[in-house]
C-alpha positions in Angstrom: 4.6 -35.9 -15.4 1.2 -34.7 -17.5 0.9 -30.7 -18.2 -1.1 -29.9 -15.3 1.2 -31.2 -12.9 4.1 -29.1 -14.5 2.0 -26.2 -14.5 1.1 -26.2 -10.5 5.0 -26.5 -10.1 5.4 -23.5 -12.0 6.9 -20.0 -10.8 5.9 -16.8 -12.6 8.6 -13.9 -12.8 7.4 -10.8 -12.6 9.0 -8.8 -15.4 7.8 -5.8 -14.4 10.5 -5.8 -11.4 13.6 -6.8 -13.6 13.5 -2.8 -15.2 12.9 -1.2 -12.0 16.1 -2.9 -10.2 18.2 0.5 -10.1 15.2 1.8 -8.2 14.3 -1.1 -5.9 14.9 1.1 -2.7 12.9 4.5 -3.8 10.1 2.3 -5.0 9.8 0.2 -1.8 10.2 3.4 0.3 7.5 5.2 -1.6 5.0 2.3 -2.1 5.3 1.4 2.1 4.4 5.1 2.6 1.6 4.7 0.0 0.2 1.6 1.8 0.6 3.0 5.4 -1.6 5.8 4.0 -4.2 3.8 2.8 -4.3 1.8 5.5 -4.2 4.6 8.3 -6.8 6.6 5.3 -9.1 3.7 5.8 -9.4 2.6 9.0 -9.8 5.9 10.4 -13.1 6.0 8.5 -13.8 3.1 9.8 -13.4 4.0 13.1 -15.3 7.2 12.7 -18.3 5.3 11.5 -18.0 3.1 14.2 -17.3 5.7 16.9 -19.7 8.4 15.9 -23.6 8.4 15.9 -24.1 10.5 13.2 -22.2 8.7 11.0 -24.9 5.9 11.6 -26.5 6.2 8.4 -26.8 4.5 5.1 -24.3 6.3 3.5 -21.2 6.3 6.0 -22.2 2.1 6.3 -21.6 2.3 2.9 -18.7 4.5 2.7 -17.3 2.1 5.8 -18.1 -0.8 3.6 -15.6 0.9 0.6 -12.8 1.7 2.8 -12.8 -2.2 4.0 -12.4 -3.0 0.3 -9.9 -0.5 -0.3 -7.7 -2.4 2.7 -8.3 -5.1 1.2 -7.6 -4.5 -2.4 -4.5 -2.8 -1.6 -3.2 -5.8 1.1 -3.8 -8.4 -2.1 -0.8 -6.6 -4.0 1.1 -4.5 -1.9 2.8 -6.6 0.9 3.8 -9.0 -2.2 5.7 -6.5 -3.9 7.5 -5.3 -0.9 8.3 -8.9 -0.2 9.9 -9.3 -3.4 11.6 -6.0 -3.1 13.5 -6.9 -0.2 13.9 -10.5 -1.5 15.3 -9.2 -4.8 13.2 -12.4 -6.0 10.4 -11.6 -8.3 8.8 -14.6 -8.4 5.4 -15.8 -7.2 4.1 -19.6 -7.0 1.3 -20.7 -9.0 -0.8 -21.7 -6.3 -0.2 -18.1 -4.6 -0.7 -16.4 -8.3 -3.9 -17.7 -8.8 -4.9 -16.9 -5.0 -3.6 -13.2 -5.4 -5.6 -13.4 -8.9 -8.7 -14.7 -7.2 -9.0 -12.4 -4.1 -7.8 -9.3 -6.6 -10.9 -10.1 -8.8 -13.3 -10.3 -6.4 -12.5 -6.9 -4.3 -12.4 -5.4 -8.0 -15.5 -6.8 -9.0 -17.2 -5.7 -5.7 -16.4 -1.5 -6.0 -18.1 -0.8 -9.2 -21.4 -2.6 -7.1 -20.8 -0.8 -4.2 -20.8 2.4 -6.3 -23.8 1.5 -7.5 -25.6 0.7 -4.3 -24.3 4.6 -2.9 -25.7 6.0 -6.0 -28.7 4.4 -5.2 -28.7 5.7 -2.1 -28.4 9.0 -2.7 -31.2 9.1 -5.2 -33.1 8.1 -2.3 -32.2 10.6 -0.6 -32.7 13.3 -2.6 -35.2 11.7 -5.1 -37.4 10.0 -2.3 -37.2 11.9 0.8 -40.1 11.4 2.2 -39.7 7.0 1.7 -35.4 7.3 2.5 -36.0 5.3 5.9 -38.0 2.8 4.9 -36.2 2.4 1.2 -32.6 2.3 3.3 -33.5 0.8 6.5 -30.7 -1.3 8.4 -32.6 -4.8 6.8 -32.0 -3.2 3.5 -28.7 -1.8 3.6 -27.4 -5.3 5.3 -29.0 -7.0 1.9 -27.1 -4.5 -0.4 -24.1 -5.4 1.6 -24.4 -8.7 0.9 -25.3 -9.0 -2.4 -22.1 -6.5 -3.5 -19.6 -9.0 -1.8 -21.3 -12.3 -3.7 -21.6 -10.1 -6.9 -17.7 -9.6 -6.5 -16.6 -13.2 -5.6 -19.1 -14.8 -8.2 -16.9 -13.1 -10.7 -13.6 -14.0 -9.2 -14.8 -17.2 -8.8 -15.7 -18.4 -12.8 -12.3 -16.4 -13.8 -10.4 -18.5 -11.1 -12.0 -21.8 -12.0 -11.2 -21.2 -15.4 -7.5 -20.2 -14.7 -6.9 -23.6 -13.2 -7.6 -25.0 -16.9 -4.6 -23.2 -18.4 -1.0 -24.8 -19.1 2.0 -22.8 -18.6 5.3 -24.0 -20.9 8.4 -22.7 -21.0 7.6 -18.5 -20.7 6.8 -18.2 -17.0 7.8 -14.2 -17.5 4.9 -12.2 -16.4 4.3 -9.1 -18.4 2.1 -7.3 -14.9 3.3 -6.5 -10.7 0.9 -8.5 -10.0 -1.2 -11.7 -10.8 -4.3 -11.2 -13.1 -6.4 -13.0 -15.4 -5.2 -10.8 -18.8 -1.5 -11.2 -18.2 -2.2 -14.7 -17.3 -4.2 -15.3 -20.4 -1.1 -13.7 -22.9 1.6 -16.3 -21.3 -0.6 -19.7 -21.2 0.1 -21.8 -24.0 -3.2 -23.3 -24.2 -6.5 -22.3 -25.6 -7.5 -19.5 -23.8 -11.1 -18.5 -26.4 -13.5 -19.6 -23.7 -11.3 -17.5 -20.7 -11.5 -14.5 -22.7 -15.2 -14.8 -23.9 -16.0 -15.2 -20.2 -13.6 -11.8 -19.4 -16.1 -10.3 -21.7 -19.3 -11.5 -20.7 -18.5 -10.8 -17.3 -17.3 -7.3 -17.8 -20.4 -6.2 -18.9 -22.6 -7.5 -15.5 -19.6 -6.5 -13.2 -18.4 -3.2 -14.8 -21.1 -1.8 -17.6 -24.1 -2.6 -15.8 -23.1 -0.9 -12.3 -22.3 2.3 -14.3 -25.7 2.1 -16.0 -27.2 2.3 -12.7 -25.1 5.1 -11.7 -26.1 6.9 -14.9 -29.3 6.5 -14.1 -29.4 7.3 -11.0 -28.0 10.9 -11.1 -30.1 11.5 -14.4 -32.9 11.2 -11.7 -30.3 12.6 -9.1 -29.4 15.8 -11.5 -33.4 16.6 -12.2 -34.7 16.7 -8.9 -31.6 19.1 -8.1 -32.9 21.6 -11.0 -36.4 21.7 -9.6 -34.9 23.1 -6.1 -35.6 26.6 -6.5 -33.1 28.2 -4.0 -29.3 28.2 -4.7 -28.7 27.5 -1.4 -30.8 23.8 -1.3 -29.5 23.1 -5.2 -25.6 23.7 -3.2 -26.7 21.1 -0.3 -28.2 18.3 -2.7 -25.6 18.6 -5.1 -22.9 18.5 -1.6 -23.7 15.1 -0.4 -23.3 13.6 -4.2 -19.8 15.4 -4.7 -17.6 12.9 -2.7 -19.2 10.4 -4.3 -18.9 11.3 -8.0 -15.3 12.3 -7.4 -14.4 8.8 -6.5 -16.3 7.4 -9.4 -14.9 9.1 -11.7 -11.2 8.1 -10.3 -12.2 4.3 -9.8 -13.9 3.5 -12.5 -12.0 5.4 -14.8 -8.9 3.9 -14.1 -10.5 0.5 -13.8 -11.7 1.4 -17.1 -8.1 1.7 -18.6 -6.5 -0.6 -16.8 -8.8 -3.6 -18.1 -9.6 -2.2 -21.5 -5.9 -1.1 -22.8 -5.3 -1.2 -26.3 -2.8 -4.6 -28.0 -1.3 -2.5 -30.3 1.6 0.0 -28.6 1.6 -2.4 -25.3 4.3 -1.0 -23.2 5.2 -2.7 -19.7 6.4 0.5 -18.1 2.7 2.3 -19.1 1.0 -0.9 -17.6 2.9 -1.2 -14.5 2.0 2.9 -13.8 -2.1 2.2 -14.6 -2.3 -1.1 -12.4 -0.3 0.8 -9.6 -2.8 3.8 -10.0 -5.4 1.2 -10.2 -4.5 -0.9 -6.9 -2.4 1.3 -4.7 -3.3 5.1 -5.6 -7.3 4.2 -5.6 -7.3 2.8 -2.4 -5.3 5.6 -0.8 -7.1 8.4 -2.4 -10.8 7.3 -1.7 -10.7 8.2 2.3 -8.8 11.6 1.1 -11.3 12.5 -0.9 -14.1 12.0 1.5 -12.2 13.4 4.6 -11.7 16.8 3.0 -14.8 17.3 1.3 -17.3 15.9 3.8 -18.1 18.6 6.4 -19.2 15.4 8.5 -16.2 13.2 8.8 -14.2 16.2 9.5 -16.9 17.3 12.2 -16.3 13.6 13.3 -12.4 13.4 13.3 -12.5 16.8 15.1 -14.6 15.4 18.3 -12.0 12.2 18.2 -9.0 14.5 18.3 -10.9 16.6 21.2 -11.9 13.3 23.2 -8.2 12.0 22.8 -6.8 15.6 24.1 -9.1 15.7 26.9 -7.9 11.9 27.8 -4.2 12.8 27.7 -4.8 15.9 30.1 -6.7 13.7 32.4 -4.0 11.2 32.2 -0.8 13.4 32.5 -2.3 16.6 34.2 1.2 17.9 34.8 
């Protein structure tokens, strides 16, 4: 039987799990509440958008387009884990780890972009007023769309092909929670040089240039703000960015750390915190942060929880 035969038979372990095994219960509990949230979180954005007429903008398509990948992200890792919880089986097959791996990627990749492309739109709004329907009409915004899911999966794509080259020999342990191309990379035991020059090359069009457009565009964003002259219509501009900002600062920032951690002082227990934060926390915190800062989506849940009173009294009048 030849290498690559061996390795497609192969079942990683998750080492991560075999400290937490005093804790397997609390953890479960916690990370099933974590997921519901997200999951409830997210689709009732979704259904807002969908529901409500004013929320049939640019920005709430895009904002419904985020909360899809947030399910999505989070569904990759979570029900695995759970699984394995109340298996008491860490393990994962290769064919499933390289899935996982591939579909982890590409959601991944695919946020930074869709930052970008709500950046973009508010500079449009506030930078080009006058030309916001025709530089974000539904033909547009559809193209965006588009382009941000191909982006992502382009990415997952060359890092997937490329993970099918590796062998795996005797260490099958998985230093991660999950499967990803860096853990993958530290336990193959053949050449990975042309895996990690494309994990470099890639980070820069997937991560770096995204935030140099969101640089850019609230340099632009942040000058036409100072050239309001009332307090009042500064207070309003800077409003509709704040959501925004806040979850760019949490996403990329811990997608910064969680792909760009240091060799030297590795610690499993520090790595299994920043990939949760990065895959389960994200996810649950991005409809939060809209829900309670946008005047909006609150304005929208509010009607909801009206129409659904209303129906209740119509249906059980006694």
């Amino acid at each position: 039987m030849d290498s690559q035969n061996q390795t497609q038979g192969t079942e990683f372990i998750f080492l991560a799990f075999s400290r937490l095994l005093n804790h397997q219960i609390h953890l479960s509990l916690v990370l099933l509440i974590a997921y519901l949230v997200t999951l409830m979180g997210n689709f009732m954005i979704l259904t807002l958008v969908l529901l409500d007429s004013h929320l049939h903008t640019p920005m709430y398509f895009f904002l419904s387009q985020l909360s899809c990948l947030d399910i999505c992200l989070s569904s990759v890792v979570v029900p695995k884990i759970l699984v394995n919880f109340l298996r008491q089986q860490h393990t994962i097959s290769y064919n499933q780890c390289l899935a996982q791996a591939f579909f982890l990627i590409g959601f991944a990749g695919c946020e930074p972009a869709l930052l970008a492309v709500m950046a973009y739109d508010r500079y449009a709004a506030i930078c080009q007023p006058l030309h916001y329907a025709h530089l974000m009409r539904t033909k547009v915004c559809i193209q965006l769309s588009v382009a941000v899911w191909v982006w992502g999966f382009l990415d997952s794509a060359i890092h997937a092909a490329l993970a099918t080259r590796l062998d795996f020999c005797e260490n099958r342990q998985l230093p991660h929670i999950f499967c990803d191309v860096p853990p993958l990379l530290k336990i193959a035991c053949s050449d990975t040089w042309v895996n990690e020059v494309a994990n470099h090359i890639t980070s820069i069009f997937v991560g770096l240039i995204p935030v140099f457009f969101i640089i850019l565009s609230y340099f632009y964003i942040l000058s036409s703000i100072l050239q309001i002259r009332s307090n009042t219509g500064r207070h309003k501009a800077f409003s509709t960015c704040a959501s925004h900002i806040a979850v760019v600062v949490v996403c990329l920032g811990n997608a910064f750390v969680n792909y760009n951690q240091p060799t030297a002082g590795y610690s499993l227990e520090t790595d299994t915190l920043i990939s949760t934060m990065f895959c389960i926390i994200n996810p649950m915190l991005n409809p939060l942060i809209y829900s309670l800062r946008n005047k909006e989506v609150k304005g929208a849940l509010w009607k909801v929880v009206q129409q659904l009173h209303q129906g209740w009294e119509l249906a059980c009048p006694g």
